[in-house]
N, C-alpha and C positions, 0 to 999 in steps of 0.2 A: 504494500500500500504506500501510493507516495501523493506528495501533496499535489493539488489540481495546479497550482501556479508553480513558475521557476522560481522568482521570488520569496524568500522565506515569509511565510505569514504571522499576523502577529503573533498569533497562538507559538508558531517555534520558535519566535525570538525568545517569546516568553519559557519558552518549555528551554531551550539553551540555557538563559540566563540561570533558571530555576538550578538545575542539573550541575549546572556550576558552582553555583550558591551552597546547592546542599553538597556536593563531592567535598566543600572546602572547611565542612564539619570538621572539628578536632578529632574526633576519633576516626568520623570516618576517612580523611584525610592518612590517618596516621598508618589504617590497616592497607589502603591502597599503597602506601608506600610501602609498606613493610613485606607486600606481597609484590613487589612487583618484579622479581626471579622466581624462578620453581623450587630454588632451594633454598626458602627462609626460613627463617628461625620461628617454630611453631611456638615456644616460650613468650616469645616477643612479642607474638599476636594475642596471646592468653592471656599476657598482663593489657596489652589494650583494649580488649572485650570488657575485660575483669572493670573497666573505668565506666559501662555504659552498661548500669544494669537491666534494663529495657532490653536491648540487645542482646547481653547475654541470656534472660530469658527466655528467646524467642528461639534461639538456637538449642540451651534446652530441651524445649518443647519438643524438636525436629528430634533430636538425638531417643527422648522417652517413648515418640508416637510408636503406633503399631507396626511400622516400616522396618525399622530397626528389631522388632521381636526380643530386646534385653528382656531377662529375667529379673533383672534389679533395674530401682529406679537413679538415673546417672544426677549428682549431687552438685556438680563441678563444671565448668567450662574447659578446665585443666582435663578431664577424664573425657569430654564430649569433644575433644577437639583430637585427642587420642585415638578416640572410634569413628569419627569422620572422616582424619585422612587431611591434607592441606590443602588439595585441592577442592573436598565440598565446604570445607570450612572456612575458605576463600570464598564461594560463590554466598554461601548462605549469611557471611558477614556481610557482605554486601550489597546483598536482597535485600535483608532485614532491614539495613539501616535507610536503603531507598524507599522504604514504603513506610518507614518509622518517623523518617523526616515532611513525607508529607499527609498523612493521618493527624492533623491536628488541627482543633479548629472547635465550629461548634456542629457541624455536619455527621451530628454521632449516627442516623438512621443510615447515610447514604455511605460512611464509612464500612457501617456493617452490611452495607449488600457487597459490597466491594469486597469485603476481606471472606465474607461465605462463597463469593463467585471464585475467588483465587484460591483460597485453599479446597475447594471441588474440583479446579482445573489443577493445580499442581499435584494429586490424589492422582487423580487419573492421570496423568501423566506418566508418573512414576509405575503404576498399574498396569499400563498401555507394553511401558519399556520391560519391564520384568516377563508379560510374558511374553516377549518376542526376545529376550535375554540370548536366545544364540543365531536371531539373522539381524540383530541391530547393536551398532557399534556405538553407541550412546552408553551413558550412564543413568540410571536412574533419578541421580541426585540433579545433574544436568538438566533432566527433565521436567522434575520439581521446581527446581528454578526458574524454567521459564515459565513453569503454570503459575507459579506466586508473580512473574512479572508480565504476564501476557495483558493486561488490561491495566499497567500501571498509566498508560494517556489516559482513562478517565479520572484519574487523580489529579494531574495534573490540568487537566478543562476544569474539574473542580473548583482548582486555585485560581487559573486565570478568569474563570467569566463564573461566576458559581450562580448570580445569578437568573442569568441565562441556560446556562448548561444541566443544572440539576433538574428543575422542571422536563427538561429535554429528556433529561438518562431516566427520569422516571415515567414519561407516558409512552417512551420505544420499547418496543421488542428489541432484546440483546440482539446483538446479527446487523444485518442488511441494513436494517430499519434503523438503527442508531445510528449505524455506520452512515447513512443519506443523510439524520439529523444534523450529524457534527459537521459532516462537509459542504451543509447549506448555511450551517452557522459561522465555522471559522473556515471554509475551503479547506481542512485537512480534518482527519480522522481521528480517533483515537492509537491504533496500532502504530499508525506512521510517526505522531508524537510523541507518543510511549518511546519509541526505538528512538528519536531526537535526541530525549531527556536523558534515556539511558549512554548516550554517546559521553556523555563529561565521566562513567563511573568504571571503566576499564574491566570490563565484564565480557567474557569471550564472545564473541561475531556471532557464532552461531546462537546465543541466545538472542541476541539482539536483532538476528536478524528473523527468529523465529516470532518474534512478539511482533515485528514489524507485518509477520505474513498469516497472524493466526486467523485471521476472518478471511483468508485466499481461500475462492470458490475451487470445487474442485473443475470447472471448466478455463480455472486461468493457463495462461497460455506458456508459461515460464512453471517446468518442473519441482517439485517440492523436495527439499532434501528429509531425513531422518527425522530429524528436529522439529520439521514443520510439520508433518503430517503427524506425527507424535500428539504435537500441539492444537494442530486444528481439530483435531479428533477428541480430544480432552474438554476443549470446547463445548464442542458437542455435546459431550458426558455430563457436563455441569450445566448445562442449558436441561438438560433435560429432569435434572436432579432439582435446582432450584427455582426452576420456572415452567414445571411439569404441565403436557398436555400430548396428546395423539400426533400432533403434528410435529412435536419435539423428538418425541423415540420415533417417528416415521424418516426424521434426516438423519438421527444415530443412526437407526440400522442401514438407511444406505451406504454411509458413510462406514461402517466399520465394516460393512462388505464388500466394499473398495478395498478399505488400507489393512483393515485386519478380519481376513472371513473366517480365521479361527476362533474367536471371540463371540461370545454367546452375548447380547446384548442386555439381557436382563439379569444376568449375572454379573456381568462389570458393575451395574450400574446399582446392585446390593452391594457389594464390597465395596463400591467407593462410599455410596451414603452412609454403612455403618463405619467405617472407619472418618470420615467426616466428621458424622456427628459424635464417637467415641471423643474423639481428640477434641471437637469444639465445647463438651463438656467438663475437660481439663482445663481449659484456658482460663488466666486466672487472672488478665489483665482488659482494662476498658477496649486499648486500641488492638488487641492482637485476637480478641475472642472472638469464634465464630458465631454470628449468630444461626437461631434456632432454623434449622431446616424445613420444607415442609413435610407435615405429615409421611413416618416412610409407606404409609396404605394409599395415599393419592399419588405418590410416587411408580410405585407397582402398578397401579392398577391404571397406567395409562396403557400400558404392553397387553394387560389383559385388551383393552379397549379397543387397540391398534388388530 
């Protein structure tokens, strides 16, 4: 998704400017530098987290969810950063703090559609990549990441026009329909902004370039890599999880019968909801909780329906 004009519009100056602003966070400043070889000092980054406990929570939470399958619950950023690895624990410092930095405000209802749409896409996501674990060269953690930043441009239109924009993001249908709203309002998108925003936060290409492509129809005309399709598909899975109807699981299933026709469609879409809402009933903080899902009987019984 790219903007309708050559010219950057206002909304990307804005979405630059912002991107900048927030990268030059003290901490998160300090972990972008400190990650920026593949062989840093993972000490260095634990006492940096350790300064942002917001932050540190959030990762946490990643590390105790049901993903990970620990028998014990991890205590420490020191032990969570252990079983991560540097490289998710690079992407996930810096997930967290992009969407930490712009969660504030007084927009508590429209942050919580946002933060239950994302963590439903980056569920599935991770769910998508696990079972296709021996013909896709992704990582799961990877894919997480781009479902927690696949819709971070509607945060961003938040900040710049909230006025305008929120009434918008609430009477479209996720999809299409938003996607024509915003680009009749600021001549660009959400995805394409989101991927702007994320350009100042040193976050690998291919997420950024997944977030930019996650509402890519599957008639566009330029091939989807790994990442994308991962992502468009995860989409879908949360479209149909938190904004349930007949015509929602009718674009899942064609859509996972494209990209994954081994995947039972009413199955994915039980494991992502209860792991969803398992984990959203942990969450112990205003801006990082999931809110409540719908009904998982009106969920199901749209498949019945279909």
């Amino acid at each position: 998704m790219v903007a309708t004009t050559s010219k950057p519009t206002g909304a990307e100056r804005f979405a630059l400017a912002l991107g900048e602003l927030q990268a030059s966070d003290d901490v998160t400043r300090k972990l972008i530098s400190l990650t920026a070889t593949p062989d840093y000092r993972m000490d260095q980054v634990v006492a940096c987290l350790e300064r942002d406990p917001a932050l540190s929570l959030r990762i946490l939470r990643v590390v105790n969810s049901s993903r990970y399958g620990l028998r014990h619950k991890v205590g420490s950023v020191k032990q969570a950063a252990a079983l991560l690895g540097q490289n998710s624990l690079r992407l996930f410092a810096l997930s967290f703090s992009v969407i930490g930095g712009l969660m504030k405000g007084p927009l508590h209802d429209f942050y919580g559609d946002y933060w239950r749409r994302a963590a439903t896409t980056a569920t599935a996501a991770a769910h998508l990549v696990d079972a296709n674990a021996d013909g896709y060269d992704i990582s799961t953690d990877d894919a997480y990441t781009a479902g927690v930043l696949a819709d971070i441009g509607v945060l961003v239109l938040a900040q710049y026009a909230p006025k305008s924009y929120v009434p918008a993001y609430e009477s479209c249908v996720h999809g299409p329909e938003l996607i024509s709203a915003e680009r009749e309002l600021f001549k660009i998108d959400h995805p394409a902004l989101g991927a702007t925003f994320l350009s100042a936060w040193d976050l690998p290409s291919p997420v950024v370039d997944a977030v930019a492509r996650h509402h890519a129809g599957s008639s566009d005309s330029v091939e989807m890599n790994e990442l994308e399709t991962v992502l468009r598909t995860a989409g879908s899975v949360a479209q149909a999880i938190v904004d349930p109807g007949v015509d929602r699981f009718a674009a899942l299933s064609v859509t996972l019968e494209q990209d994954f026709p081994t995947i039972d469609p009413l199955v994915l879409v039980e494991q992502v909801y209860d792991e969803v809402a398992r984990e959203g009933s942990d969450a112990e903080t205003e801006t990082t909780r999931c809110e409540k899902l719908p009904p998982k009987d009106q969920v199901v019984g749209q498949y019945a329906a279909a």
